[in-house]
C-alpha positions as a LaTeX table, in Angstrom:
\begin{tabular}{lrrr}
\hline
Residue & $x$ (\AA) & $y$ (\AA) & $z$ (\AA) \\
\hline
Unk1 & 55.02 & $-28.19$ & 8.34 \\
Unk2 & 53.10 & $-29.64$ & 5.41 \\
Unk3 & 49.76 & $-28.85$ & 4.26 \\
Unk4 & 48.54 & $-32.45$ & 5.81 \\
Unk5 & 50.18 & $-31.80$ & 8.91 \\
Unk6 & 48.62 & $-28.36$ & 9.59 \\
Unk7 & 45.18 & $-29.90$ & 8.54 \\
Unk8 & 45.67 & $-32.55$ & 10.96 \\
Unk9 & 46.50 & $-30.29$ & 13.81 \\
Unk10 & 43.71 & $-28.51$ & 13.37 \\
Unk11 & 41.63 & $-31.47$ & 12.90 \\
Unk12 & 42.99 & $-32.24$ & 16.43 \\
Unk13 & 42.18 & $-29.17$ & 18.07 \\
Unk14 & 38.96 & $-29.47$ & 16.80 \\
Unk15 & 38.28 & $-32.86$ & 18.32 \\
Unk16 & 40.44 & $-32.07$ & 22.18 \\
Unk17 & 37.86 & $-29.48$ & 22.02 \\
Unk18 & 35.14 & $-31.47$ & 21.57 \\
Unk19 & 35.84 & $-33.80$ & 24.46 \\
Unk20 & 36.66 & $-30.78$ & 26.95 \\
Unk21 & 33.06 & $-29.24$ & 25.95 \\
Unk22 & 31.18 & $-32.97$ & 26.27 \\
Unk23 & 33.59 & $-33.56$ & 29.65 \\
Unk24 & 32.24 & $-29.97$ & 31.02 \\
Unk25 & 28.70 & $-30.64$ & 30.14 \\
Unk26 & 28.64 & $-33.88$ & 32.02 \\
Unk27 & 30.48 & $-32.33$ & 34.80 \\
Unk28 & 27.61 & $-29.85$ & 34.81 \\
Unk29 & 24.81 & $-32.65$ & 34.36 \\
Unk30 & 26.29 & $-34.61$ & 37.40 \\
Unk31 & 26.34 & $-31.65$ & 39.91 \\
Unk32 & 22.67 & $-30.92$ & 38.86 \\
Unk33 & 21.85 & $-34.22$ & 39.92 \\
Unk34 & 23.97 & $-34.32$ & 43.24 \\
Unk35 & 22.56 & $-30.96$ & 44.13 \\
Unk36 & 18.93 & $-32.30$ & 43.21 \\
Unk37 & 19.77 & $-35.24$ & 45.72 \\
Unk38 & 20.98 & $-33.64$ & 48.21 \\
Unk39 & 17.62 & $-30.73$ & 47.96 \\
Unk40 & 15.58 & $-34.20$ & 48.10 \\
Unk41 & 17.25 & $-35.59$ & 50.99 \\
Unk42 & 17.18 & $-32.08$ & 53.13 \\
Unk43 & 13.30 & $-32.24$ & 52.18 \\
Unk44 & 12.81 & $-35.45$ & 53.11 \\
Unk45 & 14.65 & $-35.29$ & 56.75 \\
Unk46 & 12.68 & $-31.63$ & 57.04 \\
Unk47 & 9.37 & $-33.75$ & 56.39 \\
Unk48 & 9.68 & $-37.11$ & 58.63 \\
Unk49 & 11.14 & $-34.87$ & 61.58 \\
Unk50 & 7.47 & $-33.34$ & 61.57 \\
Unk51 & 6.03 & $-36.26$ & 60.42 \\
Unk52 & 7.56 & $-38.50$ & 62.87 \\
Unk53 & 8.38 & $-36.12$ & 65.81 \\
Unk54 & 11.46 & $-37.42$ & 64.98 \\
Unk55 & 14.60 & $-35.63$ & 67.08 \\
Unk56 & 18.21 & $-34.81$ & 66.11 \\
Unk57 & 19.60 & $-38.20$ & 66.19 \\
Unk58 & 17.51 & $-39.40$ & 63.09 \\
Unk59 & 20.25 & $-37.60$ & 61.56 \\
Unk60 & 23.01 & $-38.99$ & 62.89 \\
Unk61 & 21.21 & $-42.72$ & 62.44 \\
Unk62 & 20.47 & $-42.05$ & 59.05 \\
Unk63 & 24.49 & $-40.76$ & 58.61 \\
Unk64 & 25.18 & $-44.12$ & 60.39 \\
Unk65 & 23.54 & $-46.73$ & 57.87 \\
Unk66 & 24.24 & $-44.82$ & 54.94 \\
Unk67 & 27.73 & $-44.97$ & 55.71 \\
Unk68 & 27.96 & $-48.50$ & 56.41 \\
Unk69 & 25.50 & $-48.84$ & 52.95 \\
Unk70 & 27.68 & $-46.98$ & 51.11 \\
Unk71 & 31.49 & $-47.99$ & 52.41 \\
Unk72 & 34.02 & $-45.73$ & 50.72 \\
Unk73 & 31.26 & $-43.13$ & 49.49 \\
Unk74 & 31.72 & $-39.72$ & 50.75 \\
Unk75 & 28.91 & $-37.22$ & 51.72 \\
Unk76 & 26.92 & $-38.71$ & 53.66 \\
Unk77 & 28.03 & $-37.83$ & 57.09 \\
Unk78 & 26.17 & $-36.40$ & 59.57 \\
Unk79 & 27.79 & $-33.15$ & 59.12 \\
Unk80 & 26.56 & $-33.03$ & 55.38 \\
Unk81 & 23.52 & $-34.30$ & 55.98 \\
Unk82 & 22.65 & $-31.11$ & 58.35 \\
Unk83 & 23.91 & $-29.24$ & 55.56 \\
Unk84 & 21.52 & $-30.89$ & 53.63 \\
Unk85 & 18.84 & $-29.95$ & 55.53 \\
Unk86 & 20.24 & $-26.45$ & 56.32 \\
Unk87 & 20.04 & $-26.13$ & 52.62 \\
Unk88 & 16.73 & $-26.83$ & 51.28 \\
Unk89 & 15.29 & $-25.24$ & 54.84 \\
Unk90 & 17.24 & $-21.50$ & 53.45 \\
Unk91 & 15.83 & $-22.21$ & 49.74 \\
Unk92 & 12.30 & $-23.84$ & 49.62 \\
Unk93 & 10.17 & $-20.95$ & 49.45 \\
Unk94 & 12.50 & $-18.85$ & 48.00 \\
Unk95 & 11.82 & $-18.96$ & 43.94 \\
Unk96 & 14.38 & $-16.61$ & 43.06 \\
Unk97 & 17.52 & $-18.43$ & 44.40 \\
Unk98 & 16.45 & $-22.05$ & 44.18 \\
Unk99 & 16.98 & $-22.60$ & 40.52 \\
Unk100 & 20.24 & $-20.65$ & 40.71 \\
Unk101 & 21.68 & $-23.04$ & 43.75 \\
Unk102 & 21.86 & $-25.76$ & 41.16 \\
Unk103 & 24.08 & $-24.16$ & 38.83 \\
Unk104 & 27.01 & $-24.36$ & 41.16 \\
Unk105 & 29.10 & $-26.59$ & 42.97 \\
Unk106 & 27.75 & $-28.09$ & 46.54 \\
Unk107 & 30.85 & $-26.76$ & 48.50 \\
Unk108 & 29.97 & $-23.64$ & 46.74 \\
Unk109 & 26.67 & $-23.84$ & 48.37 \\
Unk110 & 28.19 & $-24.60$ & 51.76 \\
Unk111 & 29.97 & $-21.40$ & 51.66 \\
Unk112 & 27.12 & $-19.36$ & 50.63 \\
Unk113 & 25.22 & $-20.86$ & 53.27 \\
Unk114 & 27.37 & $-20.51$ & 56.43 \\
Unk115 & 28.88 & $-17.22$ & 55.45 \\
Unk116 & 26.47 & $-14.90$ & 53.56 \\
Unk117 & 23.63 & $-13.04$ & 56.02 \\
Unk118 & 21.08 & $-12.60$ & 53.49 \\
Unk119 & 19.57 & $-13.40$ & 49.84 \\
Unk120 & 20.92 & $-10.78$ & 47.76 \\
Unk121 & 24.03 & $-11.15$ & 49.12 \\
Unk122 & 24.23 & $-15.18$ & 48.27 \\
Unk123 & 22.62 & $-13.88$ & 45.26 \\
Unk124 & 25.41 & $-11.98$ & 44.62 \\
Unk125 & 27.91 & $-14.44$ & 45.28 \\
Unk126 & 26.25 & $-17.28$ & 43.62 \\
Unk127 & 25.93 & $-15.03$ & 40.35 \\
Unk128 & 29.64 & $-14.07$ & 40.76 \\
Unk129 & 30.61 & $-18.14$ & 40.88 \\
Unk130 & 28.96 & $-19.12$ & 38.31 \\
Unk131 & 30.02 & $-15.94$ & 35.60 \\
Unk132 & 33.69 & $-16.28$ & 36.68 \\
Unk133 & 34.16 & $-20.03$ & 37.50 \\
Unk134 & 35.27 & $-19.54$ & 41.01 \\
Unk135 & 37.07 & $-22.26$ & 42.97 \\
Unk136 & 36.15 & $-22.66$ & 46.86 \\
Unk137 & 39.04 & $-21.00$ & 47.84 \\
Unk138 & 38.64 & $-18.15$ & 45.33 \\
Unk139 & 34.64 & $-17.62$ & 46.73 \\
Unk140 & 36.10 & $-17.97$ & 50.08 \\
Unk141 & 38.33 & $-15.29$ & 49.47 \\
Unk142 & 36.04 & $-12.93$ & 48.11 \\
Unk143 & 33.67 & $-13.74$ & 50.72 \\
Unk144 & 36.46 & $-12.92$ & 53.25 \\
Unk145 & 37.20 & $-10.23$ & 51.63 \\
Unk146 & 33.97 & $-8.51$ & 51.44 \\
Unk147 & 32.82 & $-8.43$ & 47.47 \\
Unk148 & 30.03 & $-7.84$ & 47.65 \\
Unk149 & 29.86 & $-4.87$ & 50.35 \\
Unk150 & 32.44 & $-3.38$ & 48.06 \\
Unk151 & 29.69 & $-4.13$ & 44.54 \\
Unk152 & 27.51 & $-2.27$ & 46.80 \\
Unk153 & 29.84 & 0.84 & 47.87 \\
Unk154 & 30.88 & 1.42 & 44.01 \\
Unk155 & 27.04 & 1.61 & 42.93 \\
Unk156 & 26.20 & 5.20 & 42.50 \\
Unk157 & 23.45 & 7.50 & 41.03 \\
Unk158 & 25.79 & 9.15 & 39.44 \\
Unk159 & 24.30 & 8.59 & 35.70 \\
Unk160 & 21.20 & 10.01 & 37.22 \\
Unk161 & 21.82 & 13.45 & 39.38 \\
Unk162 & 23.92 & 14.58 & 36.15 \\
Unk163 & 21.87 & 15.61 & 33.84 \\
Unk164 & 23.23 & 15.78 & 30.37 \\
Unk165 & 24.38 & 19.09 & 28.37 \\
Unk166 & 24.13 & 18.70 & 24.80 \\
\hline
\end{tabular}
């Protein structure tokens, strides 16, 4: 290989690398906004059902005429929309969490949701997505397969009833 040749390749890696990073970062920057939508439209059902008095099927309406606004758009079903609302109902008040819930995927956040009991254990999970990248399935599975009571069982005081001999 000549000396332009390598300096190309490498010129080439440089700039495949460039577009994965910029294609990553708007990946990132368009789930932040979904999962801001969807938080706004979970508040906003919360807020006119008290406002309103409104029932259960303002949900199902409101699936109704989105879907027919929006042909060919997915995630606006009724299902989703509940999930919506489950969503910001489990994270308004909760500081810690609600920050975090934007920094992964929204089927991510479905899974956490249904399947985790309490807030250190979505926490957990939510933590664990985000470090390692996790797919659905693979969050799934280590829901399933119970990660984080296993985290739990391997923490130990060990470090601290030993004390040191120097």
């Amino acid at each position: 290989m000549s000396t332009i040749e390598k300096h190309y390749s490498g010129f080439l890696e440089e700039v495949k690398e460039k577009i994965y990073q910029s294609q990553y970062q708007a990946l990132k920057a368009v789930n932040k906004e979904l999962i801001n939508l969807y938080w706004e439209i979970g508040q906003s059902i919360i807020e006119k059902q008290e406002e309103y008095k409104w029932g259960k099927s303002v949900v199902e309406t409101l699936a109704d005429d989105l879907q027919k606004e929006f042909p060919g758009l997915k995630g606006f079903s009724s299902q989703n929309l509940w999930r919506m609302r489950k969503f910001y109902l489990e994270y308004q008040t909760n500081v810690k969490l609600s920050p975090l819930v934007r920094e992964i995927g929204w089927s991510h956040n479905t899974v956490i949701i249904d399947r985790c009991k309490d807030d250190l254990e979505r926490e957990f999970y939510i933590k664990m997505t985000k470090k390692y990248g996790w797919t659905k399935n693979v969050l799934i599975h280590q829901v399933e397969g119970g990660a984080y009571q296993l985290f739990l069982n391997n923490q130990t005081n060990f470090d601290k009833s030993i004390r040191s001999e120097i």
